[in-house]
C-alpha positions in Angstrom: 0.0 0.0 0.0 2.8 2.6 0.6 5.1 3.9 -1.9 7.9 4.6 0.7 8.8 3.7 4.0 6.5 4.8 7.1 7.7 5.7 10.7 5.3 6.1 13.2 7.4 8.6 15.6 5.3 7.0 18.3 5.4 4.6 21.6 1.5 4.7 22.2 -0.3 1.5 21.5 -3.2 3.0 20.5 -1.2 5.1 17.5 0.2 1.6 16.7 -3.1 0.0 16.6 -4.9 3.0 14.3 -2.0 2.6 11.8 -2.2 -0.9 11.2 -6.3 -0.8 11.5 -6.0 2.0 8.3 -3.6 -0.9 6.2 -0.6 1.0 7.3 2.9 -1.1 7.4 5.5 1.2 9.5 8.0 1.2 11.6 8.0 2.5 15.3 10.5 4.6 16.4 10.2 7.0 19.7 11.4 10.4 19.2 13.9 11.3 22.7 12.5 14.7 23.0 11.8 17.4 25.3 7.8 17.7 25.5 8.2 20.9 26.8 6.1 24.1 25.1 6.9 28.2 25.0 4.5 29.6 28.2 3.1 32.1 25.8 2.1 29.3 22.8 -1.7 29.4 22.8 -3.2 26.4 24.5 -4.9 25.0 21.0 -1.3 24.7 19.1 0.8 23.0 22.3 -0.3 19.6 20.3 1.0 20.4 16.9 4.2 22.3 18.3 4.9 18.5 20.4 4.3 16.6 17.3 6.6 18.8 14.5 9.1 19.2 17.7 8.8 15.1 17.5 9.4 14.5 13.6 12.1 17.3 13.2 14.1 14.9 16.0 14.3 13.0 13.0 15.0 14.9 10.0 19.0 15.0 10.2 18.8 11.2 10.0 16.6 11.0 7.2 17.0 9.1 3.6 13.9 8.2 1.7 11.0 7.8 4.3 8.3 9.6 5.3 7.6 10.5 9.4 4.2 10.3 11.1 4.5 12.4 14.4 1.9 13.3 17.1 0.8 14.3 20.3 -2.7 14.9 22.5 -3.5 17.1 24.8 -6.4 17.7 26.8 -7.6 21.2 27.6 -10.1 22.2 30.1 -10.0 25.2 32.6 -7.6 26.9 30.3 -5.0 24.2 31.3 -3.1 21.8 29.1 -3.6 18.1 31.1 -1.0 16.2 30.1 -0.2 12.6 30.8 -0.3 12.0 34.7 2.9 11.4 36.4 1.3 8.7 39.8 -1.1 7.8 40.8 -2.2 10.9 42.7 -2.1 13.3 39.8 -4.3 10.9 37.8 -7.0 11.0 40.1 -6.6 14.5 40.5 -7.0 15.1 36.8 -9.9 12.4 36.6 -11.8 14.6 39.3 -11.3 17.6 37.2 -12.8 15.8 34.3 -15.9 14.1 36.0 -19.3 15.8 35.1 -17.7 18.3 32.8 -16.3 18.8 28.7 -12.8 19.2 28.0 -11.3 19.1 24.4 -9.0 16.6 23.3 -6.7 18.2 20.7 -3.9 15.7 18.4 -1.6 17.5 16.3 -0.1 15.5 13.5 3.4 16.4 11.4 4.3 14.5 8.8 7.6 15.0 7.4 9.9 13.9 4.2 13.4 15.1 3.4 11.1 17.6 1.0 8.2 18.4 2.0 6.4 18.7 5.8 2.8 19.1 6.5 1.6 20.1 9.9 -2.5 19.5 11.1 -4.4 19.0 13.7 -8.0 17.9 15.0 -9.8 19.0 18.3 -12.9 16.4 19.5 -15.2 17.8 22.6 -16.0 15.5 25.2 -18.6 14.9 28.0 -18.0 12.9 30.9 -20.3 11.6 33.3 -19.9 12.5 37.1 -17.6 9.9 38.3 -17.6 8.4 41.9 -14.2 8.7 43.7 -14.2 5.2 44.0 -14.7 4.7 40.2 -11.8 7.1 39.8 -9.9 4.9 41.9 -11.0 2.1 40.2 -9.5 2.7 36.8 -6.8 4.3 38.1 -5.8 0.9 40.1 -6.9 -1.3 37.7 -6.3 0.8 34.0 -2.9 2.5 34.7 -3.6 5.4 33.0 0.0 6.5 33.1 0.6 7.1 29.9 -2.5 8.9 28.5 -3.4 12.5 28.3 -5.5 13.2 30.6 -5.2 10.4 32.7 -7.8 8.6 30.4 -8.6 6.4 27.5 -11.7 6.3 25.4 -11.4 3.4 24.8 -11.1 1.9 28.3 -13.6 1.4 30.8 -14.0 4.7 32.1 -14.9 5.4 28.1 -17.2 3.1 28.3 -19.1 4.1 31.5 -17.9 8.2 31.6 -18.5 9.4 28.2 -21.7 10.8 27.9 -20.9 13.0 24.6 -18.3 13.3 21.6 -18.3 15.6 19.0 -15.9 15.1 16.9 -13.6 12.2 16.1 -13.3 9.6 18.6 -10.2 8.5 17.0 -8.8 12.0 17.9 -9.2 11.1 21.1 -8.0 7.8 21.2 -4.6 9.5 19.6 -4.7 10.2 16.0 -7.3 11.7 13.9 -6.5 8.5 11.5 -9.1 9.4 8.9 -7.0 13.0 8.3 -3.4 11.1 8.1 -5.2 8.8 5.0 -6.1 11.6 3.4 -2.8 13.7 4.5 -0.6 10.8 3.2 -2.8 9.8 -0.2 -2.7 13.4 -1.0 1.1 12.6 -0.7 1.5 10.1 -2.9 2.4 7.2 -0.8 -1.4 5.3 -0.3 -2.4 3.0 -3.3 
């Protein structure tokens, strides 16, 4: 299906499991960056910075393939939630998101030795009022650790929490797959 060769600049499962579900064959390798932002960059293009600051890790390395980069955040009280670091900030952070919306934003850069191409998507979601002990619960039992916003849709706490998406609910899984087709047939390299 692709023309060149595909990295996924990308650790998360969930990335992984998109790509391959969309017919992609890539290989995985995790940029060793600084996920750090500028203070004054506007909350709605920290995810886009993250993800060209992840595939220009790569670009002095480069031959003939073509990088897929990204990062979400998850935005709610004018705050970028990132991934938790224990178990205390995840419940924290799940507390903040119980009974209210939030926006789950994945910015995308996809890179070549000659050309680069930077998007993103933004999903809104409702979640349910959640008990502590549900908190608790997929905290302890989910290890959210790794997710923005100490959640995943597609977990249990998806399942029981999410009351309302608008948007993509791949975007909030990780990657707004359905724009990187398009993004990387427009390309060239899907057919």
């Amino acid at each position: 299906m692709l023309k060149r060769p595909l990295i996924l600049a990308s650790s998360s499962p969930r990335r992984q499991y998109l790509m391959k579900e969309a017919g992609f064959q890539f290989r995985i390798e995790k940029p060793d960056v600084d996920e750090s932002w500028p203070p004054a960059l506007p909350l709605h293009q920290v995810a886009r910075y993250l993800a060209e600051k992840k595939a220009e890790h790569f670009r002095p390395s480069m031959h003939n393939e073509i990088i897929v980069a990204a990062d979400t955040v998850v935005i709610i009280d004018d705050q970028v939630v990132n991934k938790p670091a224990d178990r205390d900030e995840a419940i924290r952070m799940l507390t903040t998101l119980s009974g209210r919306t939030h926006l789950v934003t994945t910015g995308v850069c996809i890179i070549s030795r000659e050309r680069e191409e930077s998007f993103d998507d933004t999903t809104l979601v409702t979640f349910q009022e959640l008990t502590q002990e549900e908190i608790a619960h997929y905290v302890d039992h989910y290890k959210p650790y790794d997710k923005a916003g100490a959640y995943g849709a597609q977990d249990w706490i998806g399942m029981v929490a999410i009351r309302k998406i608008e948007g993509s609910y791949f975007n909030v899984m990780g990657l707004p797959i359905h724009q990187v087709y398009q993004h990387l047939k427009n390309w060239g390299n899907v057919g």
